[in-house]
C-alpha positions in Angstrom: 77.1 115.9 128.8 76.2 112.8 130.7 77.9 109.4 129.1 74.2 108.1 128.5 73.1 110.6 126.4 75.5 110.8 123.7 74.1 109.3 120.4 76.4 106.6 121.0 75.3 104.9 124.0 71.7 105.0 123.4 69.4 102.0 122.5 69.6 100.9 119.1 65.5 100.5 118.5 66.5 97.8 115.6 68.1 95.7 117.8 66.5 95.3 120.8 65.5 91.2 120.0 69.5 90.7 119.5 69.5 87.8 122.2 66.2 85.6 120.3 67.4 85.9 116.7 68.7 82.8 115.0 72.5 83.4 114.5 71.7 84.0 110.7 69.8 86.6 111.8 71.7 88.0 114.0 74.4 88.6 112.2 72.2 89.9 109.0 71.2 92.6 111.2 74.9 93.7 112.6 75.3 93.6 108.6 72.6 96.0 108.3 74.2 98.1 111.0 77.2 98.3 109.2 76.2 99.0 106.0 75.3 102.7 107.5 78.6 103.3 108.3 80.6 104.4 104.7 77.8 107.1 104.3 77.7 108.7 107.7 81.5 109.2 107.4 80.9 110.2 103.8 79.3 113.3 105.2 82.6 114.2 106.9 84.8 113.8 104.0 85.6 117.9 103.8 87.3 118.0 107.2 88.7 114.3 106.7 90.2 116.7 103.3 91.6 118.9 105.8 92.8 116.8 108.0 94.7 114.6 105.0 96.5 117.8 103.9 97.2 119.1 107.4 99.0 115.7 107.9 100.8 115.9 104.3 102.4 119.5 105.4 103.3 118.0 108.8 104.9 115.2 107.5 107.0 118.3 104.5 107.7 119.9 107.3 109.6 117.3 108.9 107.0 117.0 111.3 105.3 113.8 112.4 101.7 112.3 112.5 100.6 111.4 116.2 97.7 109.5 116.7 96.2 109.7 120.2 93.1 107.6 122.2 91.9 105.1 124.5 90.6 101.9 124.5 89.4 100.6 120.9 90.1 103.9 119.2 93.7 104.1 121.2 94.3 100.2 119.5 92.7 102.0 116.0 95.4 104.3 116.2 98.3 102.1 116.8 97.0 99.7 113.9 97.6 102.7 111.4 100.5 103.8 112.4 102.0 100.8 112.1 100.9 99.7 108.8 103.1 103.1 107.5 106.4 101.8 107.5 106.0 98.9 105.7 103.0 100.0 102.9 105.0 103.5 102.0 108.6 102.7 103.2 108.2 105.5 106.2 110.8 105.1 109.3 109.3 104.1 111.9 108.2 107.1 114.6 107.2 108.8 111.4 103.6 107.7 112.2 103.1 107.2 116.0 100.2 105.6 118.0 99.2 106.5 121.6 97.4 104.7 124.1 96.2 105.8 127.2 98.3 103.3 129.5 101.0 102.4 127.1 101.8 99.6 125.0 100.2 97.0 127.6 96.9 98.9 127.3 96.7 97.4 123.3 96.5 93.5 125.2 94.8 94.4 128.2 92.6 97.1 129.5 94.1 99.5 132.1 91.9 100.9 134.3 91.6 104.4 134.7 94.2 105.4 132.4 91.8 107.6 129.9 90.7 109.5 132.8 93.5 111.7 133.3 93.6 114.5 131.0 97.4 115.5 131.8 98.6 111.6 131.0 97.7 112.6 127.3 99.8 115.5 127.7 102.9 113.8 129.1 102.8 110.9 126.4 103.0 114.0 123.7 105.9 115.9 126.0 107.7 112.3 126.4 107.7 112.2 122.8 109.3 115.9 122.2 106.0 117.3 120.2 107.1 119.9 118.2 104.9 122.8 116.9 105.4 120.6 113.2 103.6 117.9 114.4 100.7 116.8 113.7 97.6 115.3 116.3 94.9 113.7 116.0 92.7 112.9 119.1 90.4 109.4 118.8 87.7 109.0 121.0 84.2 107.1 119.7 82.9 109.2 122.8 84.6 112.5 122.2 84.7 113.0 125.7 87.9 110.7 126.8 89.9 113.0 129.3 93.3 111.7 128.1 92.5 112.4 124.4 91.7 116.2 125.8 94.6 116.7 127.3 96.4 115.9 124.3 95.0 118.0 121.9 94.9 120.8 124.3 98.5 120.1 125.2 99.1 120.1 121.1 96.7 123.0 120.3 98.8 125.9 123.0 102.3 124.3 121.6 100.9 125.1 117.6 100.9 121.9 116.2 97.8 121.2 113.8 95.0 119.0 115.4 92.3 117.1 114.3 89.6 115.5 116.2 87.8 112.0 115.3 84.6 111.2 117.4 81.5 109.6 116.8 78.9 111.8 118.5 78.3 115.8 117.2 79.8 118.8 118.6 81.8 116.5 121.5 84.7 118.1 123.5 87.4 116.7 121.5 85.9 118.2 118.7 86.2 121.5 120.3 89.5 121.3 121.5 90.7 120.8 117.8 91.3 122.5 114.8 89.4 120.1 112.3 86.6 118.2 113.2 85.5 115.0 111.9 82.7 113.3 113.5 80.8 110.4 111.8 77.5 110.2 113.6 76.4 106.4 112.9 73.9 106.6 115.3 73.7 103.9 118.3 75.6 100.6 118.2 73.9 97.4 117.6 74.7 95.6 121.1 74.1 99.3 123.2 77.7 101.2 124.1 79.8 98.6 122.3 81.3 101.3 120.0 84.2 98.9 118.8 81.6 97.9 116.4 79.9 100.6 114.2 82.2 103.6 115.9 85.4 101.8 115.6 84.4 100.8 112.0 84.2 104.6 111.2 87.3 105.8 113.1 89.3 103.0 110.8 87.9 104.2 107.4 88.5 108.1 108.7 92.1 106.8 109.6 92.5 104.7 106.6 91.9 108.0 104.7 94.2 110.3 106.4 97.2 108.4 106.5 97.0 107.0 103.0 96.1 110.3 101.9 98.7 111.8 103.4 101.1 109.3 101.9 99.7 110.2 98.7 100.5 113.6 98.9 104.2 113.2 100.0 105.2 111.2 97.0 104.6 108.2 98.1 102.0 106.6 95.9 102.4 106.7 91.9 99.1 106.4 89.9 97.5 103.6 92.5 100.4 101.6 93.2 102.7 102.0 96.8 105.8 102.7 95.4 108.1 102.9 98.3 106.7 100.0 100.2 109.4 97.7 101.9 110.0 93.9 99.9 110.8 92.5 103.3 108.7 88.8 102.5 108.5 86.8 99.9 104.9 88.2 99.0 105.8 91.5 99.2 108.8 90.7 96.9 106.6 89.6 94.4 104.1 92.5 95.0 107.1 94.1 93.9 108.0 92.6 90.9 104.4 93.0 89.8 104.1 96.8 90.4 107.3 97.3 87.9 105.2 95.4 85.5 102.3 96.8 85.9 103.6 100.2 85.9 105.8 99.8 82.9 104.7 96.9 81.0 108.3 95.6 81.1 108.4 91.5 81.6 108.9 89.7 85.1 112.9 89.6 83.6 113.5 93.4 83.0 111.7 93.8 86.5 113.6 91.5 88.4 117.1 93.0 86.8 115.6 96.6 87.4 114.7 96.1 91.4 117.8 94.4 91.8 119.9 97.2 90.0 117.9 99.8 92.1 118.2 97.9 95.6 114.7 96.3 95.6 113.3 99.9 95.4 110.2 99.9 93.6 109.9 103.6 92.5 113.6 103.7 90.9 113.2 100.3 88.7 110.4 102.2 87.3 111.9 105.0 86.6 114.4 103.7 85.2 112.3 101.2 82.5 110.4 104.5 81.9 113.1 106.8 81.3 115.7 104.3 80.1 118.6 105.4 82.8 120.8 103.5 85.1 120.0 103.0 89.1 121.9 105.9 90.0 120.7 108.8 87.1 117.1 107.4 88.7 117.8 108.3 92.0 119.0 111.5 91.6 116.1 112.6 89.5 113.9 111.1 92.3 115.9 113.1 94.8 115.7 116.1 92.7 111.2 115.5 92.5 111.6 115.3 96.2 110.4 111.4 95.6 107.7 112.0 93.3 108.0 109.7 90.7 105.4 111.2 88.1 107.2 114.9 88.4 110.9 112.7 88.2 109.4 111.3 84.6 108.2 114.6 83.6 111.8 115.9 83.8 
């Protein structure tokens, strides 16, 4: 299909006084825009379902979750993955953004780098893809050669695949096995899909790997128990999830994380289940690090 007829390049008829509004205005009406955006990718929820538990068994399997794109939703990509490490206490390469042109690309475009279909293929080989792996292609367009040659690359070597594209039945979509494609309809300054496309590709990514996390034992009740205390605010995010999850006082939480090595999920296990650092951590080990089975026990 040619580039100016996909849903997202065309002329957005609401916009089309953008350059005589008053600034108020202006930005009421990118508002507007915006506001669409939550219930077009409510629509794909199912698949985004699918995709969240094909991630979770990746990820059981001893698998990874690869993110791959160009452009804004190559930088979308990168921005989740590394948000993971920190938030659910992941190593890092556990969650792994791909840009078309490498790391420089995130700073600065390079030119002609999401045109080659078998770049997005090497980047996957260069990182030793395995068939427990899972993909996910990015591209607002669904049409971004290098984001093809990835999944295509992933699909033959078995791994699970999802697609994430703003316009309907695009190529990415088609190379993958789970399609999730937001249609928000054209972008309020015409084929600037960082705006209204990249807001959609960050709430479907949002959901995938935080649901993912969620189903690997990583979450307890709504709290991100194995995040990393590695700042002073994330110290006291800390000491307030031990609180809140046991309704023990700042003391008893701040003797708990330091008995437990500053790990969230074992100081509240053991406030909940009265035992030591080390009866916690086997239990945990035992639930595979889910902390609501290890309290069941």
């Amino acid at each position: 299909m040619n580039l100016g007829a996909l849903v997202s390049e065309t002329r957005n008829p609401d916009t089309l006084d953008l350059d005589s509004l008053s600034t108020l205005a202006m930005v009421t009406k990118f508002n507007q825009q915006d506001a669409t955006v939550a219930a077009a990718v409510g629509i794909t929820l199912p698949q985004v379902a699918e995709a969240v538990d094909a991630a979770a068994a990746a990820l059981a399997s001893g698998g990874r979750l690869i993110y791959t794109g160009a452009g804004t939703s190559g930088r979308l990509g990168v921005l989740d993955a590394s948000e993971c490490p920190p938030t659910f206490g992941v190593p890092h390469g556990l969650v792994i953004g791909l840009i078309a042109g490498g790391p420089g690309a995130l700073l600065k475009a390079v030119e002609g780098a999401e045109d080659d279909p078998q770049l997005g293929a090497s980047d996957l080989q260069a990182l030793n893809l395995t068939p427990q792996d899972m993909v996910v292609g990015l591209a607002a367009s669904g049409r971004t050669p290098y984001v093809i040659g990835a999944l295509r690359y992933a699909r033959q070597l078995g791994c699970a695949t999802a697609a994430v594209s703003c316009n309907p039945d695009s190529p990415i979509a088609r190379e993958a096995a789970i399609a999730i494609s937001p249609v928000v309809g054209p972008e309020a300054l015409t084929g600037s899909t960082r705006l209204k496309s990249g807001t959609a590709q960050k709430l479907v990514l949002n959901m995938i790997s935080t649901g993912a996390m969620v189903r690997v034992g990583k979450v307890y009740q709504n709290l991100m128990v194995d995040m990393q205390a590695t700042n002073v605010k994330l110290v006291d995010r800390a000491q307030r999830m031990v609180i809140e999850a046991t309704g023990c006082d700042a003391e008893q939480a701040r003797a708990a994380l330091k008995q437990a090595g500053s790990q969230v999920k074992t100081a509240i296990l053991m406030i909940l289940a009265d035992i030591s650092a080390g009866e916690a951590e086997r239990r945990l080990a035992q639930h595979h690090g889910f902390l609501r089975a290890a309290l069941q026990a």
